[in-house]
C-alpha positions in Angstrom: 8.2 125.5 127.4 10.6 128.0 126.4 12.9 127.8 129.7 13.2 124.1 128.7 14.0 124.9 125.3 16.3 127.7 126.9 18.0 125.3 129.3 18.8 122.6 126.4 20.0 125.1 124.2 22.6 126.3 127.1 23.1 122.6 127.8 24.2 121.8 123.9 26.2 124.5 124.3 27.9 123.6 127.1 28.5 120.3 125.7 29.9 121.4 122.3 32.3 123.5 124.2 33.7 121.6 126.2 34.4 119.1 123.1 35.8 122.0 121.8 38.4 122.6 124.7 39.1 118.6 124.6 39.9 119.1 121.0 42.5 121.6 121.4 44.3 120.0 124.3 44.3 116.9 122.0 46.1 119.1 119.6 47.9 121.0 121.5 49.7 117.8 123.5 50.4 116.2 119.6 52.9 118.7 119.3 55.2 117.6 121.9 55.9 114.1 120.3 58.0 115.9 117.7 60.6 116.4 119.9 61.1 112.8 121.0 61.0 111.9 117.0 64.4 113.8 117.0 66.1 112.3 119.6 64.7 108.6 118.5 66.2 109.6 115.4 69.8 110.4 116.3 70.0 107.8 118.5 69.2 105.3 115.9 70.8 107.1 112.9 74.4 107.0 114.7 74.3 102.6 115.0 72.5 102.7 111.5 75.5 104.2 109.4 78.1 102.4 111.4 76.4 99.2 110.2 76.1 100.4 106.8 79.5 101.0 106.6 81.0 98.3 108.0 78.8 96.2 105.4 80.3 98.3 102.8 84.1 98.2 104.1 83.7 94.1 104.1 82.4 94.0 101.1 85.3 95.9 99.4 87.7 93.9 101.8 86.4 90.8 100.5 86.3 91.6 96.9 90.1 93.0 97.3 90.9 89.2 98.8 89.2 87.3 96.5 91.5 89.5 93.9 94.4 88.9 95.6 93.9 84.8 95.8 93.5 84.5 92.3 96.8 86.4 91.3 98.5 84.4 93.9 96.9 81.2 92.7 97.8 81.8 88.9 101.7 83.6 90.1 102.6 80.7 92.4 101.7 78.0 89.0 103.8 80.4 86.7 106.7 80.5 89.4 106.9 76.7 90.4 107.0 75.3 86.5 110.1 77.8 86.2 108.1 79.8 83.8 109.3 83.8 82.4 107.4 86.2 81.0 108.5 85.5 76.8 109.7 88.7 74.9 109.2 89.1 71.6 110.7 90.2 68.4 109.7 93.1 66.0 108.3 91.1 64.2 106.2 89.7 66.6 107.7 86.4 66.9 108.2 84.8 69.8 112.3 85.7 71.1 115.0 82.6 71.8 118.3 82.4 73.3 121.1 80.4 73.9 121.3 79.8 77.7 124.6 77.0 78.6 123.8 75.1 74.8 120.0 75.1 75.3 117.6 77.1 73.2 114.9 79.0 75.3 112.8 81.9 75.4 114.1 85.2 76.5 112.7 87.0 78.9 111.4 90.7 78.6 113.1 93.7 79.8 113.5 94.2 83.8 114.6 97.3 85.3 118.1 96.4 84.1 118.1 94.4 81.0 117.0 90.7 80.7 114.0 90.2 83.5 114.9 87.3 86.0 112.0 84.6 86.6 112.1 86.7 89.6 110.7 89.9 87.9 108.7 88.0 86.1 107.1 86.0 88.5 106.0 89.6 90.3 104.9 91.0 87.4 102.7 87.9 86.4 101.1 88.4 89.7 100.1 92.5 88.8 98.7 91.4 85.5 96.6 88.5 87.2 95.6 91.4 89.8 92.7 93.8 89.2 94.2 95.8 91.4 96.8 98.4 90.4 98.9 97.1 93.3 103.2 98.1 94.1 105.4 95.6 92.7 107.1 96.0 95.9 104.2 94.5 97.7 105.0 91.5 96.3 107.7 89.4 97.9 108.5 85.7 96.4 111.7 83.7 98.9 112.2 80.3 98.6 114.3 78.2 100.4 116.1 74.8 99.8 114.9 71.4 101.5 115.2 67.9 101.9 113.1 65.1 100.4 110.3 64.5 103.3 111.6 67.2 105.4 109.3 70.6 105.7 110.8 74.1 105.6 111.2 76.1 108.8 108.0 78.2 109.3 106.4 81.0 111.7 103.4 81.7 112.2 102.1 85.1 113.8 99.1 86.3 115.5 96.9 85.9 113.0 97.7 82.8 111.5 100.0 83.5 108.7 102.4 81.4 107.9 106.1 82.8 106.9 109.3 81.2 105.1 111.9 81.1 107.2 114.9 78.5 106.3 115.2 75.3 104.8 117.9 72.4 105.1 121.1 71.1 102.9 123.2 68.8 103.2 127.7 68.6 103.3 129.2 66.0 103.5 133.3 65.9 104.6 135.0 64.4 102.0 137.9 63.0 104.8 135.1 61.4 107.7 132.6 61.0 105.3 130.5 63.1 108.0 126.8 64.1 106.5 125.7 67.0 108.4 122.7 68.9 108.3 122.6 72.3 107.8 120.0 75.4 108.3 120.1 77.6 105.0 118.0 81.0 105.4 115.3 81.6 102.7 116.6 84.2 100.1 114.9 86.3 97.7 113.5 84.9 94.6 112.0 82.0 93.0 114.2 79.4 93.9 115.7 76.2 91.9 114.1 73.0 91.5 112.4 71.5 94.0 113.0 74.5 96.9 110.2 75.4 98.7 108.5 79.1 97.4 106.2 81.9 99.5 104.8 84.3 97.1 103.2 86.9 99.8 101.6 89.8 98.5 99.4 92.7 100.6 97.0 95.7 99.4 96.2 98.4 102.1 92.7 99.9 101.9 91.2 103.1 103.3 88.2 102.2 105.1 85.3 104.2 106.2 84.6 102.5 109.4 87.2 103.6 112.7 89.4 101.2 113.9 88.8 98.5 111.6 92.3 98.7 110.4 93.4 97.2 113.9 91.9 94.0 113.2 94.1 93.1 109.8 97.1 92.2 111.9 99.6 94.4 110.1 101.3 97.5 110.9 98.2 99.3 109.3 99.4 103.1 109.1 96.3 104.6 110.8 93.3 103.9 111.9 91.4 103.6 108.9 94.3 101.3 106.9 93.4 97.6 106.4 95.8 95.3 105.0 94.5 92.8 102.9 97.5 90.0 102.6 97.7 86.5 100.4 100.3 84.2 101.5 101.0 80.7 100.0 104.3 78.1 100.7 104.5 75.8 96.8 107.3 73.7 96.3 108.6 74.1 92.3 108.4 71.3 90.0 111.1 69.3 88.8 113.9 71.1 86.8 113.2 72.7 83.1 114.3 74.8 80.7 113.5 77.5 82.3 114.6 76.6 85.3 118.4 77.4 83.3 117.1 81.1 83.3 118.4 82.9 86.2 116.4 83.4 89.5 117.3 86.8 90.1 120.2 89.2 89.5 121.5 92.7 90.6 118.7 94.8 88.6 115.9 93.0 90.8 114.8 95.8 93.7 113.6 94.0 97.3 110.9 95.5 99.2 
């Protein structure tokens, strides 16, 4: 009875050793995983972050369009009803002046003296613009046209549209020839009924590589993206305004 007893004993602990020794290689093969964890992780972390910021960059791209639209939107209704920028008096009253025998309102200071509808025209656009943007990245050319005839346009590799001449008409006072001629779009706001571009562009640093390339401007780097509004009006019918002059010599060109 006792070498039974004996042999079970040795049996059980056989049997609790070995579970023993199955225990630790259990344990001892978990530690191996960790290793591959890493690796997962790096290879997943690297895709991960480039999403995130590419998420991030077209978010902020958006918002800087969506800015620029609206400027453009209100600039290209101040620019096409002939309207300035008012000054006013010390007194706070609205400032008047005599422009060829008709009373209208003067126009604030430009860089040298009385602001064209030019200068004001760009400067509506930065104070309808969230964004502290150059008031040389604002360019308004118009261009003269005839009644049912467009302007003459390009278009480059990304769809935008540019203002490139428009058409007048001579006639010879001898032949009574009518000829048809190309006139190049000039800087400024134009005269009544001339077709007008207001184009304006904001460049932002982005945190994705490369993304820059896909703006269609001369970016600047690698991380540069060019956010750009373009729009071709045609101004309203002459007004008061209108007798205010388009530009002069103070007004700087990009």
């Amino acid at each position: 009875m006792n070498a039974i007893q004996s042999i079970n004993v040795v049996d059980g602990m056989l049997l609790f050793a070995d579970k023993c020794l199955k225990s630790l290689r259990f344990c001892s093969g978990r530690q191996h995983p960790r290793g591959q964890t890493t690796v997962e992780f790096a290879l997943i972390v690297l895709p991960f972050f480039a999403i995130l910021f590419a998420i991030i960059d077209y978010a902020q791209i958006y918002f800087y369009q969506n800015s620029l639209q609206n400027a453009m939107r209100e600039t290209a209704r101040f620019t096409t009803a002939g309207r300035i920028i008012q000054a006013y008096n010390s007194d706070g009253t609205p400032a008047y002046e005599t422009n060829n025998g008709v009373a209208m309102p003067k126009a604030i200071n430009g860089p040298s003296g009385e602001a064209s509808r030019y200068t004001c025209s760009r400067w509506w656009f930065m104070s309808n613009c969230i964004i502290a943007i150059p008031v040389t990245n604002i360019v308004i050319t118009s261009a003269s046209t005839l009644p049912g005839a467009p302007p003459v346009t390009s278009t480059n590799s990304v769809g935008r549209l540019t203002l490139l001449a428009g058409y007048t008409v001579t006639t010879n006072a001898s032949s009574s020839t009518v000829t048809t001629n190309t006139v190049p779009a000039v800087p400024g706001p134009g005269n009544a009924n001339d077709y007008v571009q207001i184009q304006a562009h904001y460049t932002i640093n982005t945190i994705t590589p490369g993304i820059g390339y896909l703006s269609g401007y001369d970016h600047g780097g690698w991380n540069a993206y060019d956010v750009s509004v373009s729009s071709i009006v045609k101004n309203e019918p002459a007004l008061l305004n209108f007798l205010h002059p388009a530009t002069n010599s103070g007004d700087t060109l990009p």
